[in-house]
PyMOL commands that place a pseudoatom at each C-alpha (Angstrom):
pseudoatom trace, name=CA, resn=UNK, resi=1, chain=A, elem=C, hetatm=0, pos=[145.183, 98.301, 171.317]
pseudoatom trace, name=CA, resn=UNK, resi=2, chain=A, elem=C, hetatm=0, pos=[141.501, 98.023, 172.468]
pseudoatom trace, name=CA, resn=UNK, resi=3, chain=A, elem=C, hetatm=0, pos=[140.123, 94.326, 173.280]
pseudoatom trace, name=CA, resn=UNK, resi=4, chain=A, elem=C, hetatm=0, pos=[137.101, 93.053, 172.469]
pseudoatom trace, name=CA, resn=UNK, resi=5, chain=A, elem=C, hetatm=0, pos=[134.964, 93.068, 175.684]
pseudoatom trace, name=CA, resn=UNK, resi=6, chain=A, elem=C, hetatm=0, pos=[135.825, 96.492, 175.765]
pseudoatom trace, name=CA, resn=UNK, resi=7, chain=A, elem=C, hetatm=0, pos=[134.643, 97.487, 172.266]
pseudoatom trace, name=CA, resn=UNK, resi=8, chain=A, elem=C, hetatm=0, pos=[131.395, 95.113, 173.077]
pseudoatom trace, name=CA, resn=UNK, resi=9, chain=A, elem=C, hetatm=0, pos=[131.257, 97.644, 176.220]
pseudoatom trace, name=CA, resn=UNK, resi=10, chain=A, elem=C, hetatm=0, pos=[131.583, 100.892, 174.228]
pseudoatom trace, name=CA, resn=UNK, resi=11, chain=A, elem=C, hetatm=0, pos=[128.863, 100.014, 171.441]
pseudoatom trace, name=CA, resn=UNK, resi=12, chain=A, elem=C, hetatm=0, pos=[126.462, 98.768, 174.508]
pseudoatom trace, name=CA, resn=UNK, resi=13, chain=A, elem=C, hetatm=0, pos=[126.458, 101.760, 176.118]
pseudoatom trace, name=CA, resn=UNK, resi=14, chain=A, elem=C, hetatm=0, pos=[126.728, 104.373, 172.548]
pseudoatom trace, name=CA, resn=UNK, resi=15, chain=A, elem=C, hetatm=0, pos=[123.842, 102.514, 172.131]
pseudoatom trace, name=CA, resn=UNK, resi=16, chain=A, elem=C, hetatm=0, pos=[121.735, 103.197, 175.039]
pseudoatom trace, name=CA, resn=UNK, resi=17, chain=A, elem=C, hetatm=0, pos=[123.065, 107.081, 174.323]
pseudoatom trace, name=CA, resn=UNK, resi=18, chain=A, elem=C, hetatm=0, pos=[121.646, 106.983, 170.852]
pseudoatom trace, name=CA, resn=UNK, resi=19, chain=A, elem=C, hetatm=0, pos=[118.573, 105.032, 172.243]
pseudoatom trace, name=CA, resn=UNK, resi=20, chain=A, elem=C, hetatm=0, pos=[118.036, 107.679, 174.169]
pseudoatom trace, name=CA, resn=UNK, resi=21, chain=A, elem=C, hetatm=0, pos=[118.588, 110.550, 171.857]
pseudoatom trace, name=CA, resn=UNK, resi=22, chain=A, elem=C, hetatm=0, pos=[116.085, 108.953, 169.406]
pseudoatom trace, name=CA, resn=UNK, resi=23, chain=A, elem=C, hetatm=0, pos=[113.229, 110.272, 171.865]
pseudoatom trace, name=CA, resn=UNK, resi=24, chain=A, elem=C, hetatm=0, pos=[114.137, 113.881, 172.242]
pseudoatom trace, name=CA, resn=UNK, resi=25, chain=A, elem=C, hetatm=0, pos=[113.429, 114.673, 168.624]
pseudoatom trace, name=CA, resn=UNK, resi=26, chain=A, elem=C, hetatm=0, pos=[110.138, 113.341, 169.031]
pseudoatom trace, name=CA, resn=UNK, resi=27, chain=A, elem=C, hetatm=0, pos=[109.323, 116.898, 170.494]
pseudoatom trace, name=CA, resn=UNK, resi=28, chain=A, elem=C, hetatm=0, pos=[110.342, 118.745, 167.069]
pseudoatom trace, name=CA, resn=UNK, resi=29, chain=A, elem=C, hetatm=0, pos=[111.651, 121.868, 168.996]
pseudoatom trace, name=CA, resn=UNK, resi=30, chain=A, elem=C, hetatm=0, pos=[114.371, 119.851, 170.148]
pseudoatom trace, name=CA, resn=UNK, resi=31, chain=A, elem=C, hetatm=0, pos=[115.473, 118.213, 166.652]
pseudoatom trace, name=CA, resn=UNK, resi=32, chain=A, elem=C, hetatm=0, pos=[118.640, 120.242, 166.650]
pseudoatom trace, name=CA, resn=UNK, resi=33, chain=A, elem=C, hetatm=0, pos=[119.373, 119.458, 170.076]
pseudoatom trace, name=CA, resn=UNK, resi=34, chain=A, elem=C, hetatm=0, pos=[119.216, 115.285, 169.212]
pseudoatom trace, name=CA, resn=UNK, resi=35, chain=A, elem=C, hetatm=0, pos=[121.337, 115.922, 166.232]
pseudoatom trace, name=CA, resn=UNK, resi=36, chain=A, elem=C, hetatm=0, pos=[124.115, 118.020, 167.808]
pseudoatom trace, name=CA, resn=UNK, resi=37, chain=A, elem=C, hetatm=0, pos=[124.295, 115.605, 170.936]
pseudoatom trace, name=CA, resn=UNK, resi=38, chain=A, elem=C, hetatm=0, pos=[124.426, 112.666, 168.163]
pseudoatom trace, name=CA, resn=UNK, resi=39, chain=A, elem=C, hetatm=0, pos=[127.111, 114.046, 166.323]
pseudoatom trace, name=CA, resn=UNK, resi=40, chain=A, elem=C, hetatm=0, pos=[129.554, 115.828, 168.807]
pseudoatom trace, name=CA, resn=UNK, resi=41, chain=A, elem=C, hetatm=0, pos=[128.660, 114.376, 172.421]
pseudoatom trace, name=CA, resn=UNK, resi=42, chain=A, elem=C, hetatm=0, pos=[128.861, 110.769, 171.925]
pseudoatom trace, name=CA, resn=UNK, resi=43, chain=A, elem=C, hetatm=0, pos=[132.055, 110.372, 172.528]
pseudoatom trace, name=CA, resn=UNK, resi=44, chain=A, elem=C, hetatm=0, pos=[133.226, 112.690, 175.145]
pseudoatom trace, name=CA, resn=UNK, resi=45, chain=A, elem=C, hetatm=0, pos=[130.434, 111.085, 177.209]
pseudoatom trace, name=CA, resn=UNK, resi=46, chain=A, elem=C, hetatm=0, pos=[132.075, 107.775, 176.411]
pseudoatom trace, name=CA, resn=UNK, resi=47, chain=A, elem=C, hetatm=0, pos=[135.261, 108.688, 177.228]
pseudoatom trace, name=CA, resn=UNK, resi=48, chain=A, elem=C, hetatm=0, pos=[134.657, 110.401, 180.584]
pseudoatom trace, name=CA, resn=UNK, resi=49, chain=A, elem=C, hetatm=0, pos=[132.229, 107.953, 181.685]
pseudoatom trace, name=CA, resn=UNK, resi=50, chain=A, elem=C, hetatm=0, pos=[135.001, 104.981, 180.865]
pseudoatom trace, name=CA, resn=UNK, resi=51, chain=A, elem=C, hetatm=0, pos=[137.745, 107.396, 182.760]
pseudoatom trace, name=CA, resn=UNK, resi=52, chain=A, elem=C, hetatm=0, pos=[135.221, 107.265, 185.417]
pseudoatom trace, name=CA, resn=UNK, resi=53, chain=A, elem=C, hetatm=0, pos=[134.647, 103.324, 186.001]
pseudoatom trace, name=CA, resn=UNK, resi=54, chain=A, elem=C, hetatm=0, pos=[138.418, 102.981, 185.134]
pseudoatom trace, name=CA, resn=UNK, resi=55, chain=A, elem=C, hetatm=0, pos=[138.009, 100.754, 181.598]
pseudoatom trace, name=CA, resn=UNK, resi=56, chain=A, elem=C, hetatm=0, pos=[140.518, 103.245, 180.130]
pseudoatom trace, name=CA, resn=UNK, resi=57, chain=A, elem=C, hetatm=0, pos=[144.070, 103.697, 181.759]
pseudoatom trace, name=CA, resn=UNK, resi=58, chain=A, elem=C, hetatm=0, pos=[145.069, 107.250, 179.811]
pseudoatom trace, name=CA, resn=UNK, resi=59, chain=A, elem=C, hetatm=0, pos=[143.774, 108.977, 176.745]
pseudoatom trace, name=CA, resn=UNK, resi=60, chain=A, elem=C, hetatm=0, pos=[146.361, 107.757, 173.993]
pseudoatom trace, name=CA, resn=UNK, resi=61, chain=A, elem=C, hetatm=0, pos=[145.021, 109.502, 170.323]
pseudoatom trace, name=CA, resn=UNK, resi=62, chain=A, elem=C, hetatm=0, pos=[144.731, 106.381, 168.544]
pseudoatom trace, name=CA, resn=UNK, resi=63, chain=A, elem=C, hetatm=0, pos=[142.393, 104.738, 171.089]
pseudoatom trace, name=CA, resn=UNK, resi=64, chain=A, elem=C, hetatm=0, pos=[140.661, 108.006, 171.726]
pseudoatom trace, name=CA, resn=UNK, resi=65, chain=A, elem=C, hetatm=0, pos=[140.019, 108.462, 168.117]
pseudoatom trace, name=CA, resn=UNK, resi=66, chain=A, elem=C, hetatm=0, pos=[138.977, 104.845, 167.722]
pseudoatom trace, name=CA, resn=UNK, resi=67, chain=A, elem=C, hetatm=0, pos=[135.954, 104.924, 170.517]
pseudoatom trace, name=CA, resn=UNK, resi=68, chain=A, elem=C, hetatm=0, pos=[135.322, 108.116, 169.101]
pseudoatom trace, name=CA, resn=UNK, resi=69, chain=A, elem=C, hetatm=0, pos=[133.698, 106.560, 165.985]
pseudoatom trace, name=CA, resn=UNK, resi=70, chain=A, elem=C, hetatm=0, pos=[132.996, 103.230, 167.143]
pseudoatom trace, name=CA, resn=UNK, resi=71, chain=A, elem=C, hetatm=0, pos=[130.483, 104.888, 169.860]
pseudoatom trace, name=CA, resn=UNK, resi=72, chain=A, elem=C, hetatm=0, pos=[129.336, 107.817, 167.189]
pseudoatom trace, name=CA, resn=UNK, resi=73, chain=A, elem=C, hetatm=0, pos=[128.584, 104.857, 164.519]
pseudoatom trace, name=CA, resn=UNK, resi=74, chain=A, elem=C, hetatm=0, pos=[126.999, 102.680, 167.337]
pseudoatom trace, name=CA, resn=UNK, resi=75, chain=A, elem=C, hetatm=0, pos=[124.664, 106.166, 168.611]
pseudoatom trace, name=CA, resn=UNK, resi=76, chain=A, elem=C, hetatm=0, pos=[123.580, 106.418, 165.215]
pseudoatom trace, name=CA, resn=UNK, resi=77, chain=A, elem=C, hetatm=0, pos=[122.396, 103.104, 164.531]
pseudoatom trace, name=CA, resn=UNK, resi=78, chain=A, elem=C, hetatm=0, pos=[120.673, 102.771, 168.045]
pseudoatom trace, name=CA, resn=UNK, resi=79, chain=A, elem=C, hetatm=0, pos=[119.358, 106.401, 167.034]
pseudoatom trace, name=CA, resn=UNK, resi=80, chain=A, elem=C, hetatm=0, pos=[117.977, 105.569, 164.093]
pseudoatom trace, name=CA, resn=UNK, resi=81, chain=A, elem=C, hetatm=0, pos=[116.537, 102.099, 165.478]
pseudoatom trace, name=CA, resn=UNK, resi=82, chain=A, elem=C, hetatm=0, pos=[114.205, 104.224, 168.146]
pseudoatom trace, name=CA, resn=UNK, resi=83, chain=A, elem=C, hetatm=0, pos=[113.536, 107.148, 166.194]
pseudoatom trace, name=CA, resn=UNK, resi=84, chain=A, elem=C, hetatm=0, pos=[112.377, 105.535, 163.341]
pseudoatom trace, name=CA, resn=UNK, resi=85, chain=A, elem=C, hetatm=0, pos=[109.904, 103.324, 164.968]
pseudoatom trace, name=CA, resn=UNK, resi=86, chain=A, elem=C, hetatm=0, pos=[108.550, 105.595, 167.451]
pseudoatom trace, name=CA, resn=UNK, resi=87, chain=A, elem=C, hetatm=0, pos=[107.929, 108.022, 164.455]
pseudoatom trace, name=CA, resn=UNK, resi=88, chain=A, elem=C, hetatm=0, pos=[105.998, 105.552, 162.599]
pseudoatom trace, name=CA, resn=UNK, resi=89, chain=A, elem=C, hetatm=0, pos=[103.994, 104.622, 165.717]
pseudoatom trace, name=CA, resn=UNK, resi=90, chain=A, elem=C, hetatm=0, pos=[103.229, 108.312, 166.259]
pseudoatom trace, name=CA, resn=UNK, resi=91, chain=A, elem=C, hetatm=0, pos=[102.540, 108.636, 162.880]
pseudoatom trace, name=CA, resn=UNK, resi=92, chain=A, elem=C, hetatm=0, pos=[99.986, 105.993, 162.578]
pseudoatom trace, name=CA, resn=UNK, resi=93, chain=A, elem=C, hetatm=0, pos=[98.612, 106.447, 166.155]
pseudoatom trace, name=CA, resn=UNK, resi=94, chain=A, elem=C, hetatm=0, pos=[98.112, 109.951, 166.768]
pseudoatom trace, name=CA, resn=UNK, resi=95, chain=A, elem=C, hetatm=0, pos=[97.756, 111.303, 162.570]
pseudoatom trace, name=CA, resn=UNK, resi=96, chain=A, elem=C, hetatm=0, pos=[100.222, 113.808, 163.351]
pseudoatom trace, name=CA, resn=UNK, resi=97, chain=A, elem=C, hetatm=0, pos=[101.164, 115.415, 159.746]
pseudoatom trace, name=CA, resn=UNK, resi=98, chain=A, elem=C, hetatm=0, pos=[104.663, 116.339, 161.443]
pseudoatom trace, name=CA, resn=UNK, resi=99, chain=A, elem=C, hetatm=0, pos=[105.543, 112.795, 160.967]
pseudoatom trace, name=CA, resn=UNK, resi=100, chain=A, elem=C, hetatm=0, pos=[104.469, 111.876, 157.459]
pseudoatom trace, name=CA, resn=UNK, resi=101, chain=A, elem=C, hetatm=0, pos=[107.859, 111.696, 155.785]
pseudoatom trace, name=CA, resn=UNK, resi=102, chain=A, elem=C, hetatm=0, pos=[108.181, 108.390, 157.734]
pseudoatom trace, name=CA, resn=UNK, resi=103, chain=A, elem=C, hetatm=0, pos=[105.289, 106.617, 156.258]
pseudoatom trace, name=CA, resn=UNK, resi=104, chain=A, elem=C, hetatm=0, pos=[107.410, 107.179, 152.731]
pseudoatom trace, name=CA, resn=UNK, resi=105, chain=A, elem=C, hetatm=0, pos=[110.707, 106.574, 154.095]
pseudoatom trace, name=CA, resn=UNK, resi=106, chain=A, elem=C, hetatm=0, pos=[109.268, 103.264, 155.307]
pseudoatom trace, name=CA, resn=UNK, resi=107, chain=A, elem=C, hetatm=0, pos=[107.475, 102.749, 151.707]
pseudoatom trace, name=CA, resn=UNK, resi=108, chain=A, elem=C, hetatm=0, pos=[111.171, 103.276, 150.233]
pseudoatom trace, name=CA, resn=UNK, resi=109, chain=A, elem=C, hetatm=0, pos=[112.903, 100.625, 152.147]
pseudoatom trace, name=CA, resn=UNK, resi=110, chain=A, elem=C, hetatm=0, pos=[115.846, 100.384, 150.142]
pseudoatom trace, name=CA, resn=UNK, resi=111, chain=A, elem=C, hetatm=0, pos=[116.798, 104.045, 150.718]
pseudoatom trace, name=CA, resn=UNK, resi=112, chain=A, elem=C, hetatm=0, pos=[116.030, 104.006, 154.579]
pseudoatom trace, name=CA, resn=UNK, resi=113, chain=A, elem=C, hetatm=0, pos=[119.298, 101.496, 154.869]
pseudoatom trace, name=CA, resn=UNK, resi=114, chain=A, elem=C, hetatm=0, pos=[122.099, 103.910, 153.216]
pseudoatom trace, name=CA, resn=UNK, resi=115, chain=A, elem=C, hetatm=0, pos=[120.626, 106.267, 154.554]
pseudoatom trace, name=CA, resn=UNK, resi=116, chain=A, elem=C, hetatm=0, pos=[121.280, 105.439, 158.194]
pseudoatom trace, name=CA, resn=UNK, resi=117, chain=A, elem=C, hetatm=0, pos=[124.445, 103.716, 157.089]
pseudoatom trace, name=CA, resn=UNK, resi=118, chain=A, elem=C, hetatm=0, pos=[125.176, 107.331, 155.675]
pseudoatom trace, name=CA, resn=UNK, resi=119, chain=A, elem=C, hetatm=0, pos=[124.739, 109.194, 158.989]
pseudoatom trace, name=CA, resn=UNK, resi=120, chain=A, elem=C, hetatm=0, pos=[126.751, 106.704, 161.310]
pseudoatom trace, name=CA, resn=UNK, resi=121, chain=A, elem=C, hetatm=0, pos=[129.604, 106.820, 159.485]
pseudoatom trace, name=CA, resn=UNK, resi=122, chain=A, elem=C, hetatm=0, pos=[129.356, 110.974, 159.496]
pseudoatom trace, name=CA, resn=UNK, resi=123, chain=A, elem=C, hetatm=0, pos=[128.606, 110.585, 163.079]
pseudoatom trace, name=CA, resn=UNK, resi=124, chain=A, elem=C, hetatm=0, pos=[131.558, 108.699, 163.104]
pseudoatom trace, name=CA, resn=UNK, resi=125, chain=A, elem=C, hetatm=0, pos=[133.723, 110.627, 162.033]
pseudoatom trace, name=CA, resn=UNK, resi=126, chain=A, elem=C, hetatm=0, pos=[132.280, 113.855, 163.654]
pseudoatom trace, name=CA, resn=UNK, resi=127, chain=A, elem=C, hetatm=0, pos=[132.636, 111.940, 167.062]
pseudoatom trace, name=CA, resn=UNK, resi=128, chain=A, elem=C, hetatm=0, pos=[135.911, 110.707, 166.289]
pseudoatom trace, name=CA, resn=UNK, resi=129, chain=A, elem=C, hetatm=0, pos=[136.569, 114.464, 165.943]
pseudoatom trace, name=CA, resn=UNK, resi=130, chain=A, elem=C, hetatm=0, pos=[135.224, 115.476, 169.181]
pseudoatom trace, name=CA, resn=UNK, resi=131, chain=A, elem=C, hetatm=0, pos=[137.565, 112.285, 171.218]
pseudoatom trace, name=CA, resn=UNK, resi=132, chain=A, elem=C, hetatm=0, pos=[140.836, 114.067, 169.108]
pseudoatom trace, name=CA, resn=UNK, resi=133, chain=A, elem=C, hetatm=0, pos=[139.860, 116.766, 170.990]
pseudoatom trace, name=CA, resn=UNK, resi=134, chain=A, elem=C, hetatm=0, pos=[138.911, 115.727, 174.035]
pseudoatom trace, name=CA, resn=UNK, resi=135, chain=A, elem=C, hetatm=0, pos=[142.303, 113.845, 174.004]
pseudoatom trace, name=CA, resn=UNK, resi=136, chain=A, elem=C, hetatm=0, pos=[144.019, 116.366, 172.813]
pseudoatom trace, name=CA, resn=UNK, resi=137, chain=A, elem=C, hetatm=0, pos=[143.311, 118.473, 175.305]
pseudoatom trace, name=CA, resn=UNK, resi=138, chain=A, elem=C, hetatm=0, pos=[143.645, 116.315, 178.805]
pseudoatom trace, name=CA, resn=UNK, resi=139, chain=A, elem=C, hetatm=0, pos=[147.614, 115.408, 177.200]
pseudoatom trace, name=CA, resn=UNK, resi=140, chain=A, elem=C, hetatm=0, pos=[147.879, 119.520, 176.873]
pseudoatom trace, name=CA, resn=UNK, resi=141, chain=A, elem=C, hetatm=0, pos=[146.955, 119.895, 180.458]
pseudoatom trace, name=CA, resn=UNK, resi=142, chain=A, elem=C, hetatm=0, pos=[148.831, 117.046, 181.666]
pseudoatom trace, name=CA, resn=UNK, resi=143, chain=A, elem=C, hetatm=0, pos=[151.872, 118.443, 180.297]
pseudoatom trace, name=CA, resn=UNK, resi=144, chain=A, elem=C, hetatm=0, pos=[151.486, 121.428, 181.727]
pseudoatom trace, name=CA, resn=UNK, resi=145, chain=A, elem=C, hetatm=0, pos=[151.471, 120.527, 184.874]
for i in range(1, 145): cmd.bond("trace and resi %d" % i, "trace and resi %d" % (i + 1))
show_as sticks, trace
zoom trace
């Protein structure tokens, strides 16, 4: 079972990952990029990173697959936070046309919130995906050696 500080821990810091992946599509070569880091790379970042400083003992599938989309949903939302408001500041600072679907996303509030609520719980899952793997894999090569 994961405690509390340590789920406080994992959204914190999916956060700050989806924080900073809001900025890269800012540059709209590198859309694609954001998105597949968003949606797959979450959570083996999490996970290694955690090995790392020691907060997680072994990678057990349930608790894998459970920081998996608690730190895709949290990316999302931190995404979405930063994106959104640095492409409406672009948009009405510089008059850049790239940006103009935020303007009317903004106008339609009440479809901006499903919407995001939409993509962290596919990010979720995606990332949840990613952790199987990721944990999947390490208990393969542990039992193989």
């Amino acid at each position: 079972m994961i405690d509390k500080q340590l789920i406080k821990t994992i959204s914190i810091f999916s956060m700050i990952i989806g924080a900073l992946t809001g900025i890269i599509p800012l540059i709209p070569a590198l859309t694609g990029l954001a998105f597949t880091i968003l949606m797959f790379a979450v959570a083996p970042t999490v996970l290694f990173y955690f090995k790392k400083l020691n907060l997680i003992e072994n990678f057990e599938m349930e608790k894998c697959l459970t920081i998996g989309a608690i730190s895709g949903a949290m990316a999302c939302v931190g995404f979405s936070i930063v994106y959104f408001i640095c492409a409406l500041f672009l948009h009405f600072l510089l008059k850049i046309q790239a940006f103009l679907w935020i303007k009317v996303l903004f106008a339609n509030f009440g479809f901006m919130i499903p919407m995001i609520i939409f993509m962290a719980l596919a990010a979720a899952l995606f990332n949840a995906f990613s952790a199987f793997l990721v944990s999947y894999f390490i208990y393969f090569k542990q039992n193989k050696e």
